[in-house]
C-alpha positions in Angstrom: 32.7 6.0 -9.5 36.2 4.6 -8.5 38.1 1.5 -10.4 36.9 -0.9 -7.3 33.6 -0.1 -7.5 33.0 -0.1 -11.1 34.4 -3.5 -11.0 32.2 -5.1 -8.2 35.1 -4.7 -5.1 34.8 -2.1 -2.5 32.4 -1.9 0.0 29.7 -1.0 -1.8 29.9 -4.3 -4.0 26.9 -6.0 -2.7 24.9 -3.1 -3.2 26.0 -2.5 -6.6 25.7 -5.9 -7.7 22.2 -6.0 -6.7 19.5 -6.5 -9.8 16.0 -5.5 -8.8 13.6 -8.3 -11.1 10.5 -7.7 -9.4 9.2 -5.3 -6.7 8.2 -8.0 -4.2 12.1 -8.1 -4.2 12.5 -3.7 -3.0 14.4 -3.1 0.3 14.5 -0.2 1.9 15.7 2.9 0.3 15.3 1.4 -3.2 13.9 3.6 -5.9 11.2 3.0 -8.4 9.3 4.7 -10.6 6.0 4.2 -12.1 4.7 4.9 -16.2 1.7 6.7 -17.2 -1.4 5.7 -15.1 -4.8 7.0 -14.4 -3.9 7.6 -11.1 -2.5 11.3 -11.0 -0.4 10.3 -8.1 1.8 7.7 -9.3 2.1 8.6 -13.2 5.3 9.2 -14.5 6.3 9.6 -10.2 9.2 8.3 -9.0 9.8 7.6 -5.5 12.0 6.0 -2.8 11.0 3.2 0.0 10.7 4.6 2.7 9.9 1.7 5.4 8.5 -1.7 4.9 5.4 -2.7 7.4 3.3 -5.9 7.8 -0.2 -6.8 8.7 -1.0 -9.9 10.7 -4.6 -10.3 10.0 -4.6 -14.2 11.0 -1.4 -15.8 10.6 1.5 -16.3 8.6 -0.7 -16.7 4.9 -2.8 -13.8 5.9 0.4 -11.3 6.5 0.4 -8.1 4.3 3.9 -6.4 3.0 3.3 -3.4 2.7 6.4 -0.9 1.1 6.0 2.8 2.3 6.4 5.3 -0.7 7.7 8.8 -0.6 7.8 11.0 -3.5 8.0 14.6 -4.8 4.8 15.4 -4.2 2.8 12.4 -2.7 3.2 9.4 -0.9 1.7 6.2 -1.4 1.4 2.4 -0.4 2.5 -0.5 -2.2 1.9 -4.3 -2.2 2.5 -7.3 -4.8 -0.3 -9.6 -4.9 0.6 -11.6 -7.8 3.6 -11.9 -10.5 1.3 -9.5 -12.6 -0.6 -7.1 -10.0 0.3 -5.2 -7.7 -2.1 -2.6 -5.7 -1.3 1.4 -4.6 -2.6 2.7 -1.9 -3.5 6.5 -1.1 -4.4 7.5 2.7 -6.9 9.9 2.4 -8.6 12.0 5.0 -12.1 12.4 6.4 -13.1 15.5 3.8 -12.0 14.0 0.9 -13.8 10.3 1.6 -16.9 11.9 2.5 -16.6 13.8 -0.8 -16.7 9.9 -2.6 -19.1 8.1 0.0 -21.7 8.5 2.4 -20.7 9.5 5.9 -23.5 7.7 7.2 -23.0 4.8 5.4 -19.4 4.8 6.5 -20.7 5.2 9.9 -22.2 2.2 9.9 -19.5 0.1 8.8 -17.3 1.2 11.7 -19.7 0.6 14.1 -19.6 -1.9 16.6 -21.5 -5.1 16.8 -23.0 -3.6 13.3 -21.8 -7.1 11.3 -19.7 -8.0 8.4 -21.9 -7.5 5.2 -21.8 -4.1 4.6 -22.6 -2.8 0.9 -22.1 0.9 -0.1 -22.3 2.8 -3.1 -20.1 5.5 -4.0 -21.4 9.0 -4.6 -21.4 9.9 -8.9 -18.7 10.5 -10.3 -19.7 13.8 -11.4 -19.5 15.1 -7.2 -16.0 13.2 -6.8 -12.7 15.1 -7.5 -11.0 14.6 -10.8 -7.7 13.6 -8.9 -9.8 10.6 -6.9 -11.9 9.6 -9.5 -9.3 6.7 -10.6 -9.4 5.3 -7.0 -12.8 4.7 -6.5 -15.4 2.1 -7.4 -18.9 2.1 -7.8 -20.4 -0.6 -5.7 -18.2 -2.1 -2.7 -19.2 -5.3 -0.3 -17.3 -6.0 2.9 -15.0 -9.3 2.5 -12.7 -8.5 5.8 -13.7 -7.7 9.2 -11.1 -8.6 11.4 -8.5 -8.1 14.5 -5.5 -7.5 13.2 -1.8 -6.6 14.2 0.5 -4.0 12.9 4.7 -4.4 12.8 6.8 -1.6 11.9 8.8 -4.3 10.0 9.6 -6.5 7.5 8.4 -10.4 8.0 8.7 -11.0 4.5 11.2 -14.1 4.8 10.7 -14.9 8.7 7.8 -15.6 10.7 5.5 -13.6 12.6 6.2 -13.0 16.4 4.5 -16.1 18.4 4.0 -13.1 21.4 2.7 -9.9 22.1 5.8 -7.9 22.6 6.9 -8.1 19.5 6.5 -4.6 18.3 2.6 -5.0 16.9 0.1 -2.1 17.0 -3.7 -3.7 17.3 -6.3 -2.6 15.4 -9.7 -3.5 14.1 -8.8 -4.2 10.2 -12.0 -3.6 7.7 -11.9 -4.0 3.9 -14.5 -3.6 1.5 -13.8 -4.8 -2.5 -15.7 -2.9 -5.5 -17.3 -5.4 -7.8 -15.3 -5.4 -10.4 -12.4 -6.1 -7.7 -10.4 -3.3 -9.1 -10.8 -1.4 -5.8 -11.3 -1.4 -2.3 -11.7 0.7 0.6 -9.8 -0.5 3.6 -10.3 0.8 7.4 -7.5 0.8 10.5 -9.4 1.9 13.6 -6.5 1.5 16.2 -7.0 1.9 20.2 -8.1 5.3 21.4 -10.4 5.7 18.2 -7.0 7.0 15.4 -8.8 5.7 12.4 -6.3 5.3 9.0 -8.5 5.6 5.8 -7.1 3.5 1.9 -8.2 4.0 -1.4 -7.2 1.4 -3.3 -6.4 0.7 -6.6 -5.1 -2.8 -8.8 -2.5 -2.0 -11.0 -0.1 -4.1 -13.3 3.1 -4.4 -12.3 4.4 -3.3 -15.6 3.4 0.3 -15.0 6.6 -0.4 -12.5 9.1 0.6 -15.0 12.1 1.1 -13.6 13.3 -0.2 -10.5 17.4 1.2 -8.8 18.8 -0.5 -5.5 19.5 2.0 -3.1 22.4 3.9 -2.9 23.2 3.2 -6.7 25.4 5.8 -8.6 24.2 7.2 -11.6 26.6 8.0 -14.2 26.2 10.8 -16.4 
């Protein structure tokens, strides 16, 4: 690292003198990496942000952030809910979620007209992979059944478009929440039938434990 840069000048000083305090406060390209956690995918993982999206389900208190994570091996979701929580995400495909549920029962949930207070059961845990047994729940009930909108970007600290050319990608946005509210299964079913499947999991945000801006030097 040159003299300038070590002390603040240059122009990389901005990025340098950047502290990350919390991950609501990641940009793009920042780094984190996670401690142990039941979830094989994340535990002792680090892994860089990739892009930033948000969800419009219903106006500006509804919007989702949601930071796009690549790693070594896997890539995950992230959003902050609280100060303490945050929840990971894992996009899983139609083999591996009909290895945990029901396709019928699934079927029904995506179905049109079929109403807004669906209940399923997951399959035992004895019949579900080892690596997906962290993600899923026992008993989930629908809470979200919803149009929605999808941006390619970042409305953290601005406010949703007020028309329809603003870049969103519609959708029909379902979520159902386990009982103990530790997980939830969320559905995307976007024009032409593409259909985006979560597993999702609440985790503290101290199994965040360590957090670099991007582009940061590491000394050795």
């Amino acid at each position: 690292m040159s003299i300038l840069k070590r002390f603040g000048f240059g122009k990389d000083a901005e990025e340098t003198a950047r502290v990350l305090e919390h991950p609501r406060e990641l940009e793009t390209g920042d780094i984190i990496r996670f401690g142990f956690a039941p979830q094989a995918a994340i535990s002792n993982e680090g892994f860089t942000v990739d892009t930033i999206e948000t969800l419009d389900t219903g106006g500006d208190e509804s919007k989702m952030i949601y930071f796009l994570l690549s790693g070594v091996r896997q890539s995950i979701r992230l959003r902050v809910l609280d100060d303490d929580r945050a929840e990971i995400a894992l996009e899983v495909l139609p083999d591996a979620l009909f290895s945990a549920f029901k396709e019928q029962e699934l079927a029904e949930v995506l179905a049109a007209d079929s109403g807004d207070q669906h209940q399923i059961a997951s399959r035992k845990q004895s019949k579900i992979s080892t690596e997906l047994q962290p993600w899923i729940g026992t008993m989930y009930r629908q809470e979200a059944h919803v149009k929605a909108y999808l941006y390619k970007t970042d409305y953290r600290n601005k406010p949703l478009p007020t028309t329809t050319d603003g870049g969103e990608t519609g959708c029909d946005y379902s979520m159902l929440m386990s009982d103990d509210r530790e997980r939830s299964l969320e559905f995307r079913v976007f024009d032409g039938g593409r259909t985006e499947v979560f597993l999702c999991a609440v985790i503290p945000v101290r199994k965040i434990e360590e957090m670099w801006p991007r582009n940061r030097e590491h000394e050795t």
